[in-house]
Structure formats: C-alpha cells, structure tokens
C-alpha positions in Angstrom: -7.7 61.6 29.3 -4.6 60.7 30.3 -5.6 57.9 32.7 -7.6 56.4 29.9 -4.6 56.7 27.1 -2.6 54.8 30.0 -5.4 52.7 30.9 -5.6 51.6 27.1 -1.9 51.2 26.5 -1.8 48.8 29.3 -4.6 46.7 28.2 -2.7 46.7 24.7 0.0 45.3 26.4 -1.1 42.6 28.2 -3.2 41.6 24.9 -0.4 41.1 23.3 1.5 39.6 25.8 -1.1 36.9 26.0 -1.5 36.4 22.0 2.5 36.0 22.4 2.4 33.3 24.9 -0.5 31.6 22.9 1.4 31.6 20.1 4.2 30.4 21.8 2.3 27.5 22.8 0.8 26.3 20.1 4.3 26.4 18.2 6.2 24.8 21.1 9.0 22.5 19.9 8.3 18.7 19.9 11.2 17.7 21.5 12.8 14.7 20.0 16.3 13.7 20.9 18.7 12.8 17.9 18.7 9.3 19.8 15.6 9.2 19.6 15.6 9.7 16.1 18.4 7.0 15.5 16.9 4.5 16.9 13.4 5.0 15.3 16.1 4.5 12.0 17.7 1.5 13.3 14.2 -0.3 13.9 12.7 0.6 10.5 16.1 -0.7 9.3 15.5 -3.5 11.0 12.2 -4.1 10.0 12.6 -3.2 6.0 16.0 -5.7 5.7 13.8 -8.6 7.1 12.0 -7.9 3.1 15.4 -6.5 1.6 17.7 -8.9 3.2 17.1 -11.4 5.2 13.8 -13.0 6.2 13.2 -13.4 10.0 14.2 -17.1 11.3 12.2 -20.1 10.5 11.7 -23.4 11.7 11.8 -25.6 8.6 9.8 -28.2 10.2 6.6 -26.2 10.6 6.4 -26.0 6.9 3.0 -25.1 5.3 2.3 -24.5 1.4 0.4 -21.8 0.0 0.1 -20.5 -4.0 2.5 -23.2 -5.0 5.1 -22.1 -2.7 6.5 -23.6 0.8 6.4 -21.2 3.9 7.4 -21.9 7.3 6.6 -20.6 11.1 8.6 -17.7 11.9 10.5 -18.4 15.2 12.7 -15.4 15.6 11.6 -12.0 17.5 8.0 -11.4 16.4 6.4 -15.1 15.5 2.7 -13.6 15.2 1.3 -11.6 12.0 -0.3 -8.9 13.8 2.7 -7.9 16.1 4.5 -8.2 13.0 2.0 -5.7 11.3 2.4 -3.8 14.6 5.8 -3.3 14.4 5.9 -1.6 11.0 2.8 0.3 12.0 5.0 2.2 14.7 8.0 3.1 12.3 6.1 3.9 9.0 3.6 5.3 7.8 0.5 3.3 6.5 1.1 3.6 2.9 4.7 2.1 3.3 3.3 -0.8 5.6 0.9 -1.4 2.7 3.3 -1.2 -0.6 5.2 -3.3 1.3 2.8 -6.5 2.4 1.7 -5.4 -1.5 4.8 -6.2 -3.3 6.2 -9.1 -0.7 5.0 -12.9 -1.2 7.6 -13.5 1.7 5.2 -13.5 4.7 1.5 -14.8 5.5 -1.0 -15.1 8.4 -1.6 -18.5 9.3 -4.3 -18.4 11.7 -2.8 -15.7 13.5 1.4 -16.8 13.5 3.4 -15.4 10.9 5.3 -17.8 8.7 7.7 -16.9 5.6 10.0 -18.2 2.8 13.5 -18.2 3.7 15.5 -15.9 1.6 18.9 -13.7 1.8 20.5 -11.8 -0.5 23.1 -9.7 1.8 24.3 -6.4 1.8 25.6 -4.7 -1.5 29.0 -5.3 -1.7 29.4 -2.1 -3.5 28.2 0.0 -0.4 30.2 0.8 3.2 30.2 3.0 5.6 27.1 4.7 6.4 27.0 8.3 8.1 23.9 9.8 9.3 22.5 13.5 9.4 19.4 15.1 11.0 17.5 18.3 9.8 14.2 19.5 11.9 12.4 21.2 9.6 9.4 21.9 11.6 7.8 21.0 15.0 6.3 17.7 13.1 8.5 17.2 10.4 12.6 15.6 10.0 15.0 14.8 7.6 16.9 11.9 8.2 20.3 11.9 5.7 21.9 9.0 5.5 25.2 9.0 3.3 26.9 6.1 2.2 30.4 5.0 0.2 30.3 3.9 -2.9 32.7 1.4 -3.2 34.9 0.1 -6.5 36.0 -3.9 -6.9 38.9 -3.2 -4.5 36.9 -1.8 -1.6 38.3 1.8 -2.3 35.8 4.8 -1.7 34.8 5.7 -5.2 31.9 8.4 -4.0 28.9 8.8 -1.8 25.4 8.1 -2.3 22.5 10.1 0.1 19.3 9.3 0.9 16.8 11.7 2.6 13.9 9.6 4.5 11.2 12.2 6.0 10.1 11.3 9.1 7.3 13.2 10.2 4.9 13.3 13.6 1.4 11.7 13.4 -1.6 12.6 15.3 -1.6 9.8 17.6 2.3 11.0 18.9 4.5 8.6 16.8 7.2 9.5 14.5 7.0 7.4 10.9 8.9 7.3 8.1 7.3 8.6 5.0 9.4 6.9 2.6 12.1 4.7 3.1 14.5 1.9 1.2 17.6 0.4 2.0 20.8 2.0 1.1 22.9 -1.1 1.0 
C-alpha cells in the first residue's frame, strides 16, 4: 500500500511539474527591448507627421491634377503608394492606416508612384520637450507614455500634457500602434 501511495505521489508530481512547464510556455514573455519599442515610436512618428506636418518631398515638375487639386510625384524616401501603404501597415494597426488614407486628400496612387500636395504646418509652438515612458502590460500588450511641456508665449514650462498610445502584438509578429496622434 505503501509502494502504491508513493507510487501515486510521484506520478502527482511530475503531473504537475509538466502542467507547470506548459504553462510556463505558453505565458513566456515576448521579449521586446525598450529600443525596440522606441524606435517602432520614432517610425510611426515619422510616418503620421508626413499627414500632421510635413508632406514627404515633391518634385514640382511632375505635377498631375486630380479633384480640382495639383499633386506632384513624391521623390523623398518611399516614392511608390504601396511601399507607402506598407510602411504604415508595419507600425499601425489597420484601422489607423485606414482613418488615415480616409480623412487625408494629401496623397494618391498614380499608376503605382505616390504623389502628394505640398503642405507644412510645423510643430506647435506651444509644446517642448517630450519624455517617454513604457508599461508592459501583458506578453502582447504596451503602453507607450509620452509626456510633453506645455509651453506659455515666453517659452516657460507652464504644465505637461500625456499621451498613452497602446501598442499591442499581432498575430503575424509585429508590434502596431492602436491609436496614435501627434503630441506637438
């Protein structure tokens, strides 16, 4: 009786030792460096100032006119529409890339090259320095704080303003941003 109470205390054991491991495994931590994180922030920046800020670069002699208004070939780092639709595909998530190309008459596929209307509007003078926190919330989900100054007319610090973007790991691997804006 004995041999089978050990017998069964042992097979108990190693049961659980296995469900532990299992577990362990399937809650690993996706490891994702903090650099890796900023510079998945610095290329959505990137990418959501060139509709915020500043269009890409154009050559104003490639001009082309469309709904009454004058775009021109892009000739700056991406210069065809589907690497350009690429590029936001890999830093947000589907229904930002699509509000986006939604609410922006600043770009257009012609026959495959991107072309644009040349605006600017700058920062906001109102905003400085930006500072940056990151929260892992789960294996597949981030918090990315950014905090910036508020300025007054004379460039003193008047408060802070934060932002929290969640960016979150998809199926296929990638990290996206679920929502995002431009805090300057």
């Amino acid at each position: 009786m004995k041999k089978l109470y050990l017998i069964l205390l042992i097979m108990v054991i190693l049961f659980s030792l296995v469900g532990c491991q299992n577990n362990n495994e399937n809650n690993s931590d996706i490891s994702i460096s903090d650099e890796e994180i900023n510079e998945i922030y610095k290329e959505a920046l990137k990418i959501y100032s060139w509709f915020d800020i500043d269009t890409l670069a154009v050559d104003l002699k490639q001009k082309i006119s469309r709904n009454d208004m004058s775009y021109f070939k892009v000739i700056d780092e991406v210069t065809k529409y589907d690497d350009f639709i690429s590029m936001m595909n890999e830093v947000f998530d589907a229904d930002i890339v699509n509000n986006i190309l939604l609410k922006s008459v600043l770009y257009i596929n012609v026959d495959g090259d991107l072309y644009a209307i040349p605006a600017s509007r700058g920062t906001h003078q109102f905003r400085g320095d930006e500072s940056y926190s990151i929260v892992k919330e789960s294996n597949n989900s981030i918090i990315y704080k950014v905090k910036v100054e508020i300025l007054d007319n004379q460039g003193e610090i008047t408060g802070y303003e934060t932002s929290d973007f969640i960016l979150e790991l998809y199926d296929d691997g990638k990290w996206r941003f679920k929502n995002f804006n431009m805090v300057r």
